[in-house]
C-alpha positions as CSV (number, residue, x, y, z in Angstrom):
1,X,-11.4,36.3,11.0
2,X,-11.1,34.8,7.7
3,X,-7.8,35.1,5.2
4,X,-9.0,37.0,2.8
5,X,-8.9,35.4,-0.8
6,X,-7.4,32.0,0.9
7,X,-8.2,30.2,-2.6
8,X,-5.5,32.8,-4.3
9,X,-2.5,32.2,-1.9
10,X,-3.2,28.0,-2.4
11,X,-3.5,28.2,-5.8
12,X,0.0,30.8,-5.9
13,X,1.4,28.0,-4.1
14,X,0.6,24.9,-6.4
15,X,1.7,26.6,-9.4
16,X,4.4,27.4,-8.2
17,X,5.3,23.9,-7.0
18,X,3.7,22.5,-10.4
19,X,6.2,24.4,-12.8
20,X,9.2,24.1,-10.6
21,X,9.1,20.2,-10.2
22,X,8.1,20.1,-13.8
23,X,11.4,21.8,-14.7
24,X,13.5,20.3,-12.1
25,X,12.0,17.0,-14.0
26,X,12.5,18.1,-17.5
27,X,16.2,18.9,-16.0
28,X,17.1,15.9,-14.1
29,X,15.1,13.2,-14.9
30,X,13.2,13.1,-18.5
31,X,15.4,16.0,-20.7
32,X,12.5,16.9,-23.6
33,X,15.0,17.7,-26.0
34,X,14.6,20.4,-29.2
35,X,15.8,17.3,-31.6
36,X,13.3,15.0,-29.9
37,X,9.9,17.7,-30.3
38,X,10.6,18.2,-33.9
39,X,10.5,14.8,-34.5
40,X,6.5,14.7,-32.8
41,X,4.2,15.7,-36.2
42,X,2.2,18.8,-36.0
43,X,3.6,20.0,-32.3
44,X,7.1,20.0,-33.7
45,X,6.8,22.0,-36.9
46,X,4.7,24.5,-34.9
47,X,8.1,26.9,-34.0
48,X,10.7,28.1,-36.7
49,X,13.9,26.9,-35.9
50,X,14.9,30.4,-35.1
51,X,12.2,30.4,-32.6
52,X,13.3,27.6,-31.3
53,X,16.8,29.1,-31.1
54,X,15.4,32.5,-29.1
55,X,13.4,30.4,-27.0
56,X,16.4,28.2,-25.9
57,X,16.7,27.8,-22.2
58,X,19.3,25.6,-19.9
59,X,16.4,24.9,-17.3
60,X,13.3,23.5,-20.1
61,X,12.2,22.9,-23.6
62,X,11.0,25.9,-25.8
63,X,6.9,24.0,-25.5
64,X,6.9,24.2,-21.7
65,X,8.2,28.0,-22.0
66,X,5.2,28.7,-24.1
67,X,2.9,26.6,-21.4
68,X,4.9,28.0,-18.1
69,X,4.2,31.5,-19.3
70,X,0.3,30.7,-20.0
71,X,0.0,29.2,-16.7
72,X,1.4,32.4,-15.1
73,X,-1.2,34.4,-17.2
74,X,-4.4,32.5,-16.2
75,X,-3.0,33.3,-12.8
76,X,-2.7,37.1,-13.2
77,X,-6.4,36.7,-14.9
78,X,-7.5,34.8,-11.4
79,X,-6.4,37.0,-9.5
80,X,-7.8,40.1,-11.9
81,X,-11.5,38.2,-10.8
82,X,-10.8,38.0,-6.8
83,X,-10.2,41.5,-7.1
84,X,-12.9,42.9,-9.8
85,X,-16.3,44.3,-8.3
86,X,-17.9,44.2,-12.0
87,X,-19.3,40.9,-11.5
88,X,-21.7,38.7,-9.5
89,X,-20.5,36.4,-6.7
90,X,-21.8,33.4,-8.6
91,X,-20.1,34.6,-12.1
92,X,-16.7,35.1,-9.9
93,X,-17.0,31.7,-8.9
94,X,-17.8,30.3,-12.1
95,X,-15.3,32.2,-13.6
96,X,-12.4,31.0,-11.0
97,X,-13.3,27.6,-11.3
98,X,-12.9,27.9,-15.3
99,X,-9.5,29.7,-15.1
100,X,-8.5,26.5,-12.3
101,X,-9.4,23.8,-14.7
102,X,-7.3,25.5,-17.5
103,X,-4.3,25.8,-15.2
104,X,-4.6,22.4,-14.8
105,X,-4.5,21.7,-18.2
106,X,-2.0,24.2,-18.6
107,X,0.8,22.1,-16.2
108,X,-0.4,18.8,-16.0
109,X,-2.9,17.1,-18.6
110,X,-0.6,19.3,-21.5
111,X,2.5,17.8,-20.1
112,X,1.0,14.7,-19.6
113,X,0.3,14.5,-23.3
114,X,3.4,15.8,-24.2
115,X,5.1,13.1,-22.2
116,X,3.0,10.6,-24.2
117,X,4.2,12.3,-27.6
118,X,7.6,12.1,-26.8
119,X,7.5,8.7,-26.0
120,X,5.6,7.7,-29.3
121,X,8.6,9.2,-31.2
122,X,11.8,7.6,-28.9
123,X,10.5,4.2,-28.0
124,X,8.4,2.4,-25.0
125,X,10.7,2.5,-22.4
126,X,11.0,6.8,-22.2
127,X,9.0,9.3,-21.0
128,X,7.2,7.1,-19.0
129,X,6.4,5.3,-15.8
130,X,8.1,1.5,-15.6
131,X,5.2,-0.2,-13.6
132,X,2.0,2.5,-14.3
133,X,2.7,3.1,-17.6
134,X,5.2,0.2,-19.4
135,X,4.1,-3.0,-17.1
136,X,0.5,-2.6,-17.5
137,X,0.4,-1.9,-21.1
138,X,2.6,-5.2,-21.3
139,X,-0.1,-7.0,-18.7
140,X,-2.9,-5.8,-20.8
141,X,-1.4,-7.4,-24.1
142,X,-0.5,-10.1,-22.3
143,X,-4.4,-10.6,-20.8
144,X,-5.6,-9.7,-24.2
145,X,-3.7,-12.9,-25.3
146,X,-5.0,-15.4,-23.3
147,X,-1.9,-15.4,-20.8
148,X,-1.6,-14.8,-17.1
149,X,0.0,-11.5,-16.1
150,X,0.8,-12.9,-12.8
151,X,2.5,-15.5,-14.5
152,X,4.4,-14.1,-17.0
153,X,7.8,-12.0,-16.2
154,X,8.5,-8.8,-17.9
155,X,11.9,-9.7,-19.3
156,X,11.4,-9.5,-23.1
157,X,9.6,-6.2,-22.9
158,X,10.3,-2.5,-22.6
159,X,10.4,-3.0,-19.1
160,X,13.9,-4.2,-19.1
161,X,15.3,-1.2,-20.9
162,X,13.4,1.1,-18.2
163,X,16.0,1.4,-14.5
164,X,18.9,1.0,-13.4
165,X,19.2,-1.3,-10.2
166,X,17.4,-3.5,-8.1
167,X,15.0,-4.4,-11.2
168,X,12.4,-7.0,-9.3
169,X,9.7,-6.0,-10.9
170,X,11.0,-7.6,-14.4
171,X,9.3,-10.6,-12.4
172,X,6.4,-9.4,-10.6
173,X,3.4,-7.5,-11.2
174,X,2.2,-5.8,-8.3
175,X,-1.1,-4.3,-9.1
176,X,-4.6,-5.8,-9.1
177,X,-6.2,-7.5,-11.9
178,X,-8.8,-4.1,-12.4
179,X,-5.8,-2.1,-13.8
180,X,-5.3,-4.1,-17.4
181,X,-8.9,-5.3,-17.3
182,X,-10.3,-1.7,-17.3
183,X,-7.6,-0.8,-19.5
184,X,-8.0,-3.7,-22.5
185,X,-11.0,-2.3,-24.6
186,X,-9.3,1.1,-24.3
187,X,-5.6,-0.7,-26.0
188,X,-8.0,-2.6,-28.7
189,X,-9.2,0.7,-29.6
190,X,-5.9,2.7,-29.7
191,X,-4.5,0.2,-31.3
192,X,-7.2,0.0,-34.1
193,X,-7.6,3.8,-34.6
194,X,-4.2,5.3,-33.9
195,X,-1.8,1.6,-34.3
196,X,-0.5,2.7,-30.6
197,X,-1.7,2.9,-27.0
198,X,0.2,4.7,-24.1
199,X,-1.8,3.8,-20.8
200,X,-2.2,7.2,-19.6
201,X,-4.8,7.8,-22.1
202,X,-6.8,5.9,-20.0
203,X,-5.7,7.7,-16.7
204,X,-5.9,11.2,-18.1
205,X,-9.5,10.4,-18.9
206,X,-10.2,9.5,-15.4
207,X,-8.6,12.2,-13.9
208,X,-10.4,15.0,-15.7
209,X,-13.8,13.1,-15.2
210,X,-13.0,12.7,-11.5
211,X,-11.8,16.7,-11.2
212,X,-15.8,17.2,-12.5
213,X,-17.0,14.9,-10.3
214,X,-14.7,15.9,-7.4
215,X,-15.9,19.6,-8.4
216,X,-20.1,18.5,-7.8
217,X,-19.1,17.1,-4.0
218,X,-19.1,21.0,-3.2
219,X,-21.8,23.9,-3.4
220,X,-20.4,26.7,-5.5
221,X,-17.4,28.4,-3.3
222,X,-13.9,28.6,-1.9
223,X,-13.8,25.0,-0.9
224,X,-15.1,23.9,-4.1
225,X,-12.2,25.8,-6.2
226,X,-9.5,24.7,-3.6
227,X,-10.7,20.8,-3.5
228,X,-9.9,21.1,-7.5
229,X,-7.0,23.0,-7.0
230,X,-5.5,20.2,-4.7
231,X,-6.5,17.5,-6.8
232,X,-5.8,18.8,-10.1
233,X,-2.5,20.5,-9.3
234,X,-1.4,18.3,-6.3
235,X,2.5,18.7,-6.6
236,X,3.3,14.9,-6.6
237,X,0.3,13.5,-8.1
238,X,0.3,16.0,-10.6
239,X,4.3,14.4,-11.5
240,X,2.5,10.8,-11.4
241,X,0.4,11.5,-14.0
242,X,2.7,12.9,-16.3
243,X,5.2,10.4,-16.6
244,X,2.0,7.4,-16.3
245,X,1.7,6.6,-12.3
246,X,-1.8,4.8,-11.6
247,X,-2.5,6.3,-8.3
248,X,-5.0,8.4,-10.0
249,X,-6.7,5.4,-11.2
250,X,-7.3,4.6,-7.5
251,X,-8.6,8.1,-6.6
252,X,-11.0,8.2,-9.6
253,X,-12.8,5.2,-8.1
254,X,-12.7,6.7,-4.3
255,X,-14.5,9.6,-5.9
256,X,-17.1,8.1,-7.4
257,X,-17.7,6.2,-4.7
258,X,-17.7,9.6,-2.3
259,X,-19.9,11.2,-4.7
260,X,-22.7,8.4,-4.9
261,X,-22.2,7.8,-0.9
262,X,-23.1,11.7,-0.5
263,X,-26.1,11.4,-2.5
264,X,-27.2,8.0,-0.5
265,X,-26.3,5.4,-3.0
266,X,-25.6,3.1,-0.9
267,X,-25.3,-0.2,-3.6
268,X,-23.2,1.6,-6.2
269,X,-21.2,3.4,-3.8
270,X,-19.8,0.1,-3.0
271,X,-19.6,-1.1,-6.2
272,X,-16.9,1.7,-6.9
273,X,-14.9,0.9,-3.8
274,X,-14.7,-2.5,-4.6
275,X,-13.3,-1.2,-8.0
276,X,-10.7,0.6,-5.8
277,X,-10.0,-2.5,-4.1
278,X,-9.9,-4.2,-7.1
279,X,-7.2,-2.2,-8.7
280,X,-4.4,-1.4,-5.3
281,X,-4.7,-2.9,-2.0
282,X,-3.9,1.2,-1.2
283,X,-7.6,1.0,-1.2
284,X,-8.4,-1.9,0.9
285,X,-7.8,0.3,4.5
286,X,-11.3,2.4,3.2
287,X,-13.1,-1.0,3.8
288,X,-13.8,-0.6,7.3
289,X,-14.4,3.2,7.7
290,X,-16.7,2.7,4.5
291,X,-19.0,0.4,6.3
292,X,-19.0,1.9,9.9
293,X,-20.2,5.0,8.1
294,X,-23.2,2.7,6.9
295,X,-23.9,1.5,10.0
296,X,-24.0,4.9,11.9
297,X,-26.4,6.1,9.3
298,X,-29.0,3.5,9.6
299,X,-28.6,4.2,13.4
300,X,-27.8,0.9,14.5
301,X,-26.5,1.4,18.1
302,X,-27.8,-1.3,20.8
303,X,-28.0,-5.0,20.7
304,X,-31.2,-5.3,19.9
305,X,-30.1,-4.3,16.6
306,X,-27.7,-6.5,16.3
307,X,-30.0,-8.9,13.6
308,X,-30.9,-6.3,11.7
309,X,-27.1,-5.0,11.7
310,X,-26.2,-8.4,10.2
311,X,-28.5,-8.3,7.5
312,X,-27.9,-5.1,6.5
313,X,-24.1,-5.6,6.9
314,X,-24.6,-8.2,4.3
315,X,-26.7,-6.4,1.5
316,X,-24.5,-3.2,1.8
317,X,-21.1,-5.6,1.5
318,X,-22.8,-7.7,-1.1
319,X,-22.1,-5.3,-3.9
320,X,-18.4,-4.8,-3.1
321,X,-17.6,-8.9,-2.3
322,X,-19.6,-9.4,-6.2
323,X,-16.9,-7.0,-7.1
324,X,-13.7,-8.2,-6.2
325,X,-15.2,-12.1,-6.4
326,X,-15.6,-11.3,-10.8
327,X,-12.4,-9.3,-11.4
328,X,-9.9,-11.0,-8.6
329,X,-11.2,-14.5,-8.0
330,X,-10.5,-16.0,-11.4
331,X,-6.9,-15.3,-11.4
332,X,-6.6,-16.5,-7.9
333,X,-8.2,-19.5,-9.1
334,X,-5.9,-19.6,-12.4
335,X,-2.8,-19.3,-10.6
336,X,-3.1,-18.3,-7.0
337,X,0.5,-18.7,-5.7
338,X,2.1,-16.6,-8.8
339,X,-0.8,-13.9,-8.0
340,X,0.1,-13.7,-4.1
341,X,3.4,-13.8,-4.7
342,X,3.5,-11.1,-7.3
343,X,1.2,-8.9,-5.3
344,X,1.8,-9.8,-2.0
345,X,5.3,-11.5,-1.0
346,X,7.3,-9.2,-3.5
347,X,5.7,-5.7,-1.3
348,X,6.3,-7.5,1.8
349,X,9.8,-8.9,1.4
350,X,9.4,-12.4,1.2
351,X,9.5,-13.2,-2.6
352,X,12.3,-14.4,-4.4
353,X,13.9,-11.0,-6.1
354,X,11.3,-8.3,-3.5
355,X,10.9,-5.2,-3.3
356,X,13.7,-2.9,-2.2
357,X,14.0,-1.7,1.4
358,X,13.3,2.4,0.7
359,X,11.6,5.7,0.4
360,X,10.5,8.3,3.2
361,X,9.7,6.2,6.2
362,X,10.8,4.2,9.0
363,X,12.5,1.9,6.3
364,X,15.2,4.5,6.4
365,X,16.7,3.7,9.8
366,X,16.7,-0.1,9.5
367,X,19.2,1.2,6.6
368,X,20.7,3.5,8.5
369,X,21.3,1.1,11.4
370,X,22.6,-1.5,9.2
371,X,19.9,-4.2,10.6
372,X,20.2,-5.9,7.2
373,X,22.5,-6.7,5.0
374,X,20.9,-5.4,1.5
375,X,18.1,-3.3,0.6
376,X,16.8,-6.7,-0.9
377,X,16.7,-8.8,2.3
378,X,13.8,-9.4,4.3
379,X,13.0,-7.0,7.9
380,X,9.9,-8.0,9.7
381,X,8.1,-4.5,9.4
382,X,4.8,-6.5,10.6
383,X,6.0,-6.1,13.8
384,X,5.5,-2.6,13.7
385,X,2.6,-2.6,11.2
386,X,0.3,-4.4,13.6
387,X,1.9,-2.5,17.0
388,X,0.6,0.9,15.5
389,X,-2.1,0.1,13.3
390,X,-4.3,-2.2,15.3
391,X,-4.5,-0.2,18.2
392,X,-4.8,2.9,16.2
393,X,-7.2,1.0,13.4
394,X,-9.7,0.4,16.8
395,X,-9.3,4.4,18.4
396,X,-10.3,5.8,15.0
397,X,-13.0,3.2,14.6
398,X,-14.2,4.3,18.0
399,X,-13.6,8.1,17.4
400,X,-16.3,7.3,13.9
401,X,-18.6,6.0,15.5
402,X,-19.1,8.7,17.9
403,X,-19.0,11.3,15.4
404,X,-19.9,9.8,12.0
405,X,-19.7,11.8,8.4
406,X,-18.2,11.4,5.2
407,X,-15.2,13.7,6.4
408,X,-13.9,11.6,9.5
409,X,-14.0,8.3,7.1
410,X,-11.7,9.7,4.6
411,X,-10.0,11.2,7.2
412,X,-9.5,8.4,9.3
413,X,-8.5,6.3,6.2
414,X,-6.1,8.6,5.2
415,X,-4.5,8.6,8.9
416,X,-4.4,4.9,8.7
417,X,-2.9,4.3,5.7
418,X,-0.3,7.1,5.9
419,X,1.0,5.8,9.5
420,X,0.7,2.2,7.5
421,X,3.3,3.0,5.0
422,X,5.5,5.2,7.5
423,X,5.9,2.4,9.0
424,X,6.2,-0.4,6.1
425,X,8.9,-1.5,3.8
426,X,8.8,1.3,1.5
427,X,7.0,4.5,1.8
428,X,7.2,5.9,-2.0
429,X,6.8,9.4,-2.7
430,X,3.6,8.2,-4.8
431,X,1.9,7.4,-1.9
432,X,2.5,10.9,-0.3
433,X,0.8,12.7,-3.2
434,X,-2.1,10.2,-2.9
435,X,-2.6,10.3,0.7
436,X,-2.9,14.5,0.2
437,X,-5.6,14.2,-2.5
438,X,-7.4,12.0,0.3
439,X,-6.8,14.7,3.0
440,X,-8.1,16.9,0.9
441,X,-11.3,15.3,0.0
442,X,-11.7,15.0,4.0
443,X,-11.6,18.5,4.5
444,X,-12.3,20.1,1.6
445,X,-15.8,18.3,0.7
446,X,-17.3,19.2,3.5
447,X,-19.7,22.1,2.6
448,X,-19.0,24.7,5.5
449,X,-17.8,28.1,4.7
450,X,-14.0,28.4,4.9
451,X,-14.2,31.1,7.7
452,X,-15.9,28.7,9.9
453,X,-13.5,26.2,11.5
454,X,-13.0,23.0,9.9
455,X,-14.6,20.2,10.9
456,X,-12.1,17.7,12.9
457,X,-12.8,15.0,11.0
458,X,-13.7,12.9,14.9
């Protein structure tokens, strides 16, 4: 029997986990000061100084009080519709799906702004992301200049103010050339209306479009309120955006390409993956699900198909090879060995000044075993990469094409990449928070009722 009012408890939950990381952030990590918000015009004249006084508390700022306590109140009024009989079961939902949207405004896009604010007012290299946020702005100015983010370091900008050890990146700039190229006319515009950019300006405005989009995947009901609730209020992601992470600008394009590949657009579908592939090789593992999918829905199954296989292979990959061939080719072509080596050798270990050995995977016992010397030096975690991911690359290749759908090729891409990273240099927190927007999207989009058993995604 079905958990009655299932959508309540999970949205309990992520508030819940929203506010408290927020204010263990505000705490620990980013302290938004009383003296700081009266510096931010409008916001910080908004409270006397004797409200700001009463409203003092050791755990947050007086303006997330005010936003903590709305957030609890839209709650109390969600729950006041799951439990009212005065209205129709399509005004309930309408009504829920509202109250979840606010909520996330209420904890995330607010905070986010905030953040931004704050930033504005204390300088570049606060209140903000180093590599999401600070980097890409600096890549983007640097594009918009006529010089070669892969090729220039990061030592004369705000980046250098922003850490505290193990500061690699100063010389490397992981990301895709997608990020700053989607990013520039948004900067020029800023720039020319407001004289200053922050970058998540660019990701907030993907992430609410891609909550409406993610929102139309789903007939009106439970699983379309908890898909948004997961996305919108996801307790890691939700942190990301705030302080200017860009896995949300990966997601956004996944979406899109989820929504047009539900609706049988086949050539724009891939258009928005290779946008996704353009921006984080996080996308690239979608590549083979994405096509298989294809395949199984044209029906292609014997080898007298094979021909027509091949030529349909090639229209439907044509799209996403144009993509990455304009954005990524030229500065391969510009300077390939500074591009591979900022994207490629400083992830894997093998650059001059890499990545850290760290986060929540299998990286941590190498460390613990003291199989190398630094967190700096090189381990050969291909060894393990290909050991588990090939095999397991080919059984959930095998397990889609015997049950194909949407569902199992997000789900199987999400498998993939998660064991991936468990079992990579670094498995970043980040990446976590991603990988359960993806799960969710797996599970969630799918359009059968929630007290029928989900689908398992073979």
């Amino acid at each position: 029997m079905r958990i009655k009012s299932f959508d309540v408890l999970l949205l309990f939950a992520l508030v819940l986990a929203r506010v408290r990381i927020d204010t263990l952030a505000d705490r620990l990590v980013a302290q938004r000061r009383v003296e700081l918000i009266t510096r931010i015009p409008v916001l910080g004249s908004l409270l006397s100084e004797r409200s700001l006084d009463l409203l003092y508390h050791w755990m947050t700022d007086p303006i997330s009080l005010l936003l903590i306590s709305t957030t609890f109140g839209l709650l109390i009024l969600y729950v006041f519709f799951d439990v009212w009989h005065g209205i129709s079961e399509l005004g309930r939902q309408r009504a829920k799906l509202v109250l979840v949207f606010c909520l996330i405004f209420t904890t995330v896009v607010s905070l986010s702004v905030f953040s931004l604010l704050l930033r504005h007012v204390t300088g570049p290299a606060s209140f903000s992301h180093d590599g999401g946020v600070i980097q890409t702005e600096e890549a983007t100015k640097y594009i918009l200049a006529g010089k070669n983010p892969y090729v220039e370091d990061y030592v004369d900008t705000p980046m250098a103010e922003w850490g505290l050890d193990y500061r690699t990146a100063l010389y490397h700039y992981p990301y895709l050339p997608w990020t700053f190229l989607f990013s520039a006319p948004f900067h020029l515009s800023s720039e020319a209306l407001l004289g200053w950019y922050d970058q998540r300006f660019v990701y907030l405005a993907l992430f609410v479009v891609m909550l409406i989009v993610a929102a139309r995947l789903v007939p009106e009901g439970d699983r379309r309120l908890c898909l948004v609730m997961v996305l919108g209020l996801n307790p890691i992601m939700g942190s990301d955006i705030i302080f200017g992470q860009n896995d949300v600008f990966v997601l956004a394009w996944i979406v899109f390409c989820v929504y047009l590949l539900k609706r049988g657009r086949y050539l724009w579908s891939a258009v928005m993956l290779g946008l996704a592939c353009a921006s984080k090789p996080t996308a690239w593992f979608l590549v083979p699900f994405f096509f298989l999918y294809l395949v199984r829905q044209q029906g292609f199954s014997s080898r007298s198909d094979i021909k027509s296989l091949g030529s349909f292979l090639l229209r439907q990959m044509v799209p996403l090879i144009l993509v990455l061939a304009v954005l990524v080719l030229p500065f391969a072509a510009w300077d390939f060995e500074n591009m591979f080596d900022d994207v490629w050798r400083w992830s894997a270990g093998t650059a001059d000044g890499s990545y850290q050995i760290t986060g929540w995977g299998l990286a941590n016992f190498v460390l613990a075993l003291g199989l190398v010397e630094s967190r700096l030096d090189y381990f050969p975690f291909w060894i393990p990469e290909l050991l588990i991911c090939v095999p397991l690359l080919l059984y959930l290749l095998w397990r889609q094409w015997r049950h194909n759908s949407v569902a199992s090729m997000l789900y199987h891409y999400a498998f993939l990449t998660l064991a991936f990273s468990y079992v990579s240099r670094f498995l970043n927190e980040n990446y976590l928070g991603y990988l359960l927007a993806i799960f969710a999207l797996a599970i969630l989009s799918d359009s059968a009722p929630l007290d029928e058993p989900l689908p398992s995604a073979a």
